[in-house]
Each structure stands twice: as structure tokens, then as C-alpha cells.
DRENLO-446802 format. One line per 8 residues: number of its first residue (from 1); for each residue x, y, z of N, C-alpha, C. Coordinates in nm, 4 decimals. Example, Ala and Ser with C-alpha at 12.3 -4.5 7.8 and 13.67 -1.06 7.14 Angstrom:
// DRENLO-446802
1 = 1.3190:-0.5690:0.7800:1.2300:-0.4500:0.7800:1.3200:-0.3300:0.7800; 1.2850:-0.2250:0.7080:1.3670:-0.1060:0.7140:1.2900:0.0030:0.7870
END
This chain:
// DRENLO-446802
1 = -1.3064:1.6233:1.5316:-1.3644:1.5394:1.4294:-1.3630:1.3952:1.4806; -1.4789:1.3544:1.4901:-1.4762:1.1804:1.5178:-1.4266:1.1388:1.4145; -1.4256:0.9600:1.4649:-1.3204:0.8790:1.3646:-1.4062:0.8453:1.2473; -1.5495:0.8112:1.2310:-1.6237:0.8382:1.0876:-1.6160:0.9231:1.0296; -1.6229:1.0529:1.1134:-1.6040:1.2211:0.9959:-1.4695:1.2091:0.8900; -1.3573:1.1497:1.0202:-1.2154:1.1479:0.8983:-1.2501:1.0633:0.8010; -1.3432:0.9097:0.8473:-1.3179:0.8155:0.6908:-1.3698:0.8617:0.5995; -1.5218:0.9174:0.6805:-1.5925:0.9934:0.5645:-1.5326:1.0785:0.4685
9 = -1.4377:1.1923:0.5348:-1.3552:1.2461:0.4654:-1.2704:1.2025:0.3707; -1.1948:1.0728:0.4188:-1.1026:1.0039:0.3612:-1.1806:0.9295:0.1948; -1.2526:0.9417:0.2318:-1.3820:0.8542:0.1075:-1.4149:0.9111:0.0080; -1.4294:1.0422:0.0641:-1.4656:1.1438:-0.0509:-1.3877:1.1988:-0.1297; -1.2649:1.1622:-0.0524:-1.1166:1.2201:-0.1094:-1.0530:1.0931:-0.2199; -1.1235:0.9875:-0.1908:-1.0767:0.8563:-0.2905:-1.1457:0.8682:-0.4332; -1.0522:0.8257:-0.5229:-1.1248:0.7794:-0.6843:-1.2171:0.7708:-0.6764; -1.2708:0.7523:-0.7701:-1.4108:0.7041:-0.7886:-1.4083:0.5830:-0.8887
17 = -1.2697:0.5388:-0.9080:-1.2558:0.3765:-0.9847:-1.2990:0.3008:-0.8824; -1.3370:0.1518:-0.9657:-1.3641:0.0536:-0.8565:-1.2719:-0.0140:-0.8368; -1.2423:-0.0486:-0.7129:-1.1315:-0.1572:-0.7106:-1.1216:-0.3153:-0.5385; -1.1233:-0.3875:-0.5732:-1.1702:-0.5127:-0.4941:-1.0449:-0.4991:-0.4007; -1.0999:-0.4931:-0.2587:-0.9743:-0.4804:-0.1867:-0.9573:-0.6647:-0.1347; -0.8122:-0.6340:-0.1062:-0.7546:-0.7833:-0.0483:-0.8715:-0.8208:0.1249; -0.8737:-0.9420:0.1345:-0.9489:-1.0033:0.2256:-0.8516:-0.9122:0.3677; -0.7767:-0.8606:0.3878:-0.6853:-0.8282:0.5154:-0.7154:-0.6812:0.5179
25 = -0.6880:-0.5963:0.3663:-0.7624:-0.4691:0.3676:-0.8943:-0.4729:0.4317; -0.9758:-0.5239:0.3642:-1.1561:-0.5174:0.3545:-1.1831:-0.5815:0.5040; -1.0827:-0.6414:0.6236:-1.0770:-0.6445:0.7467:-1.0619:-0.5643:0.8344; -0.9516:-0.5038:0.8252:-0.9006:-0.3422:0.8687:-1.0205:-0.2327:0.8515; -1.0717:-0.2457:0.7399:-1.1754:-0.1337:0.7071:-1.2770:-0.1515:0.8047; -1.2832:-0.2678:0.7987:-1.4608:-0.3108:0.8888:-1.4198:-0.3183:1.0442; -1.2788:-0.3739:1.0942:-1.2770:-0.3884:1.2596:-1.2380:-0.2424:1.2779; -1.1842:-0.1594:1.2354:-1.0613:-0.0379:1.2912:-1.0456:0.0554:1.2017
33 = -1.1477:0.1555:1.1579:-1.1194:0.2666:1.0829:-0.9783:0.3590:1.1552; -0.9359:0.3577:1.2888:-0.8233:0.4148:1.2911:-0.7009:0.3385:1.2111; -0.7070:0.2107:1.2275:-0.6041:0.1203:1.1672:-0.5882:0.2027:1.0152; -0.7071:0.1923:0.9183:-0.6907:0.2253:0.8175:-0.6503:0.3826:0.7681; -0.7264:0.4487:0.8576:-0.6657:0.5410:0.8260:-0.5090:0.5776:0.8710; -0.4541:0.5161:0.9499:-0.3353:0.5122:0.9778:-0.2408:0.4924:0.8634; -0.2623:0.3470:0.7897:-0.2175:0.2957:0.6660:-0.2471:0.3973:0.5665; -0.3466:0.4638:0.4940:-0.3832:0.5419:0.4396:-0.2770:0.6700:0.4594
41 = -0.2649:0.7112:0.5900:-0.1619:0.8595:0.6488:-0.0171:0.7826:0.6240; 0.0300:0.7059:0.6225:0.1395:0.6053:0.6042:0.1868:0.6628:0.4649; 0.0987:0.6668:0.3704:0.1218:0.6428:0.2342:0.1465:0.7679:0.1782; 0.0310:0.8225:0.2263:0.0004:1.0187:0.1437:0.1306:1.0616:0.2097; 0.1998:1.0439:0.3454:0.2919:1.1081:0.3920:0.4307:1.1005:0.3062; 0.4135:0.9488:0.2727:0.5333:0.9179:0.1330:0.5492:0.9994:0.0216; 0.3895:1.0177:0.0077:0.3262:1.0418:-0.1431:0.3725:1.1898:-0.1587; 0.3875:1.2776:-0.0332:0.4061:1.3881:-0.0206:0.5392:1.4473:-0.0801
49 = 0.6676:1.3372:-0.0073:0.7916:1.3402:-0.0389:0.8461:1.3202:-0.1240; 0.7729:1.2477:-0.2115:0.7710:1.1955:-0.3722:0.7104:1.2590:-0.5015; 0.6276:1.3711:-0.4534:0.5025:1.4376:-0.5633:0.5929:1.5033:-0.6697; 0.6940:1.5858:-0.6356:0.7599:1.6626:-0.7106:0.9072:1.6178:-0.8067; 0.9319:1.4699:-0.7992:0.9981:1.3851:-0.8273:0.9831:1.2909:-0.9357; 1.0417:1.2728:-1.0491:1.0321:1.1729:-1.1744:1.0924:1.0734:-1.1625; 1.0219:0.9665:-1.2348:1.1339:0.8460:-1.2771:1.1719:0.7653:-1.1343; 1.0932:0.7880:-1.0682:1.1679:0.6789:-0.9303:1.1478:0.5545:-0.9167
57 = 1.2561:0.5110:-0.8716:1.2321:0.3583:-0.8102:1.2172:0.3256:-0.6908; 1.1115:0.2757:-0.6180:1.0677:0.2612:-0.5112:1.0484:0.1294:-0.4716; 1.1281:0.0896:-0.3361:1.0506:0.0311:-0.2903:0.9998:-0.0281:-0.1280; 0.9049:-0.0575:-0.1197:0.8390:-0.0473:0.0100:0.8264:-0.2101:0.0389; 0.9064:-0.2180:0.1637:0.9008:-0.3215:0.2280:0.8093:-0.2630:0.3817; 0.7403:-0.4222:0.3659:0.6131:-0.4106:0.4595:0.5021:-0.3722:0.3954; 0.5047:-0.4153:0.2506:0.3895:-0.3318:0.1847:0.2383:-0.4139:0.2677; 0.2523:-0.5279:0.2829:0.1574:-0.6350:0.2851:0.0518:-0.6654:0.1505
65 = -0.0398:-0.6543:0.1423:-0.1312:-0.6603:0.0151:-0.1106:-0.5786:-0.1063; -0.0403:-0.4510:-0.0641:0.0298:-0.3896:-0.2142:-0.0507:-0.2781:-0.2051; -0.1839:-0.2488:-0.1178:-0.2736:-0.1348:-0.1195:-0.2380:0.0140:-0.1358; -0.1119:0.0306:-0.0615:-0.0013:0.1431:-0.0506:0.0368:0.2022:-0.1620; 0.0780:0.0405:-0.2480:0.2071:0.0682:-0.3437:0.0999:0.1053:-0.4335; -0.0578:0.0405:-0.4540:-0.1647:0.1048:-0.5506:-0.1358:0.2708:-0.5750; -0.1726:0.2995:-0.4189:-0.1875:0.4508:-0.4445:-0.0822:0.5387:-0.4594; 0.0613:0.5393:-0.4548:0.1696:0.5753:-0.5089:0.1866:0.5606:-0.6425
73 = 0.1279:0.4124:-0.6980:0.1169:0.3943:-0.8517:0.0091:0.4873:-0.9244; -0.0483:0.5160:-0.8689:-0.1783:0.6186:-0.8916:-0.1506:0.7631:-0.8590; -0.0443:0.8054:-0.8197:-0.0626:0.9333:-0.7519:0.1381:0.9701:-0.8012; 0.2155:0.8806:-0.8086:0.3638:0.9349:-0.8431:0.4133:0.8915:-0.9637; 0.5228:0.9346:-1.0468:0.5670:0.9555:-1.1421:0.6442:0.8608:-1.0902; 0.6456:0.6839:-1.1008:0.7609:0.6057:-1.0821:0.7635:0.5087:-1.1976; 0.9109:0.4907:-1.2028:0.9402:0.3877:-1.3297:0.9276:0.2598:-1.2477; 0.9658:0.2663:-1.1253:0.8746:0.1117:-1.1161:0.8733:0.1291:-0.9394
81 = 0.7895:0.0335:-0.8951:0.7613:0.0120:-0.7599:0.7598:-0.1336:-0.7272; 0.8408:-0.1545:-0.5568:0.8734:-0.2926:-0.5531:0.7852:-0.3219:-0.3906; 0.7151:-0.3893:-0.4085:0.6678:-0.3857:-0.2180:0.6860:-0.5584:-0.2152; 0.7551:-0.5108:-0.1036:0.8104:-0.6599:-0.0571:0.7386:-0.6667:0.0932; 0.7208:-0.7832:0.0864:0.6466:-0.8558:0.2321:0.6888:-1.0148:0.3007; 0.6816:-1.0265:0.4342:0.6903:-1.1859:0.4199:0.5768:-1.2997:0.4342; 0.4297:-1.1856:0.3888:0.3036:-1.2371:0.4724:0.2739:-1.3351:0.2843; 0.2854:-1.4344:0.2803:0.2775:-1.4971:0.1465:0.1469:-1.5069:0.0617
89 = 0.0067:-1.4695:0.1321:-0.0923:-1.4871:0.1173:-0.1118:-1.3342:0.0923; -0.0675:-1.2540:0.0902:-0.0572:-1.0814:0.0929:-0.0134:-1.0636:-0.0492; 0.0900:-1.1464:-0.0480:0.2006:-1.1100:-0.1739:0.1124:-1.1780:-0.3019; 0.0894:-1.2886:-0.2877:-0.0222:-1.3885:-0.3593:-0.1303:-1.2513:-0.3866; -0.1902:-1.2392:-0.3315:-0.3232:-1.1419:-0.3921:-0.3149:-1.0154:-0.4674; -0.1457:-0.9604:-0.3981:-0.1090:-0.8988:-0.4551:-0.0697:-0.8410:-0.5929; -0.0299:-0.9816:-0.5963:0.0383:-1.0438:-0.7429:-0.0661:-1.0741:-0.8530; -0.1635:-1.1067:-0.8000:-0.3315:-1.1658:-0.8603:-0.3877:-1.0350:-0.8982
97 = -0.3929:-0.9378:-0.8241:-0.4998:-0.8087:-0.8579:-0.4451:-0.7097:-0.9072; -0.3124:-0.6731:-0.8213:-0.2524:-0.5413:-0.9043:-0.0909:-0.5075:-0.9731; -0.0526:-0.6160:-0.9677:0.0855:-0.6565:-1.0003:0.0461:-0.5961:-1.1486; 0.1570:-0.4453:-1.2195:0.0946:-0.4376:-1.3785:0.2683:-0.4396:-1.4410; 0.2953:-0.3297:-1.5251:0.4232:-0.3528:-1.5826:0.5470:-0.2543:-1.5110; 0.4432:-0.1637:-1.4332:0.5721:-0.0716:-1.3109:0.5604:-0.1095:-1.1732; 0.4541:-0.1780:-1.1420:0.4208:-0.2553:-0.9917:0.4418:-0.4015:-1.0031; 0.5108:-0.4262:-0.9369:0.5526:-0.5820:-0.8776:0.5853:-0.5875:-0.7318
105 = 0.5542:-0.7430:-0.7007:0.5534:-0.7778:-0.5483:0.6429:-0.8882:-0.5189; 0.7265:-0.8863:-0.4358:0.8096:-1.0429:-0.3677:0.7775:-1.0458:-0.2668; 0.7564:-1.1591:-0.2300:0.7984:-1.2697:-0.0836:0.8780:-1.2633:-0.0492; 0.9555:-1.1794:0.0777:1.0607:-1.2263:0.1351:1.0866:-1.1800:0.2951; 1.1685:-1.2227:0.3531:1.1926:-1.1851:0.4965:1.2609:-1.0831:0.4742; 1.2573:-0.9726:0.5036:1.3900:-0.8736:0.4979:1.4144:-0.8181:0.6223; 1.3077:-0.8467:0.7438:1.3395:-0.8757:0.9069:1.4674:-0.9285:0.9166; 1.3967:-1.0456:0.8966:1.5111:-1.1731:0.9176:1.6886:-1.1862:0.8386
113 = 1.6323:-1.1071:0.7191:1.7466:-1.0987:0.6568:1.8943:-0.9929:0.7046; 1.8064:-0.8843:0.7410:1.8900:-0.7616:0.7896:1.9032:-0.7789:0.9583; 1.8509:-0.8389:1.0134:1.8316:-0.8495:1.1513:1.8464:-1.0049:1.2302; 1.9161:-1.0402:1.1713:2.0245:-1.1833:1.2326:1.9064:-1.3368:1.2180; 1.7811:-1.3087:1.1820:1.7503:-1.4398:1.1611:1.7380:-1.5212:1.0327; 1.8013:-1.4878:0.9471:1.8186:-1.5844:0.8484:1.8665:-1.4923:0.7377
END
């Protein structure tokens, strides 16, 4: 299967809600359909480990734009989800488009925090 057949695939397999992706998503999509679908296999692989599970609290550091934590919010039974990032302009849009009352986003280093630089 070429790398259009999978997005194609991947496309047909998406909602059919509309939803405005972040300026860094809607980049990824257009330079590097492997990129995305990578991110995309990132998530469902979570989504997998989580399907049969209630009430969780999650959270995903490195979310960047929150695109991830969308489709876990869409697809798992969680009482709340936390995606943390240190990209501030990620977290910002984040916070702007899909931040609701079980999804929320922080700013923070957690590199740096767990790994000796600050």
C-alpha cells in the first residue's frame, strides 16, 4: 500500500465532524503524510490500551497541539485528560479550540524538569 492509500484509508476511517486543525497539524498533513500518520498510529495504539477501561485519568505529555488528546476524548471513557507540552504556541491553540470540561492543556518543561535542566 502506498503512503496516499494509508491516508486515504486513514480519512475514511475519520468522523465526519468538522474540526479546524492547529497551524503545526495542517503542516504535517501537507509536508509528510508519513509524519501524520505516525502521530495518528501514536494515538489509536494508546487508544487500544485504554478502550476497555472507565473513568481514567490521563495524561499525555508531548501532546503538542492537543490533536491526540482530541481523539482519546472522542474515542475513551476518561474523567479527564491532561496534555502537557513546552511548545507555548501549541498549548495556546490548544487551549483556544479544544480545551472543554474533561480536556485541559499546560505549558510546561517536563524534559527539563525530570532530566536535570531546570
Amino acid at each position: 500500500m502506498t503512503e496516499l492509500e494509508r491516508w486515504q484509508e486513514v480519512m475514511r476511517e475519520m468522523k465526519a465532524e468538522p474540526l479546524t486543525l492547529s497551524p503545526k497539524i495542517s503542516s504535517t498533513m501537507r509536508t509528510s503524510l508519513t509524519g501524520m500518520l505516525f502521530i495518528l498510529a501514536r494515538y489509536k495504539f494508546g487508544m487500544q490500551m485504554m478502550r476497555n477501561r472507565r473513568g481514567l485519568k490521563i495524561i499525555d505529555f508531548g501532546c503538542n497541539d492537543g490533536i491526540g488528546d482530541l481523539m482519546i476524548r472522542q474515542n475513551i471513557d476518561a474523567e479527564s485528560i491532561l496534555g502537557v507540552d513546552f511548545d507555548a504556541d501549541a498549548i495556546k491553540w490548544a487551549k483556544e479550540n479544544l480545551e472543554d470540561d474533561i480536556l485541559h492543556f499546560e505549558e510546561a518543561d517536563f524534559l527539563g524538569k525530570f532530566f536535570g535542566g531546570g
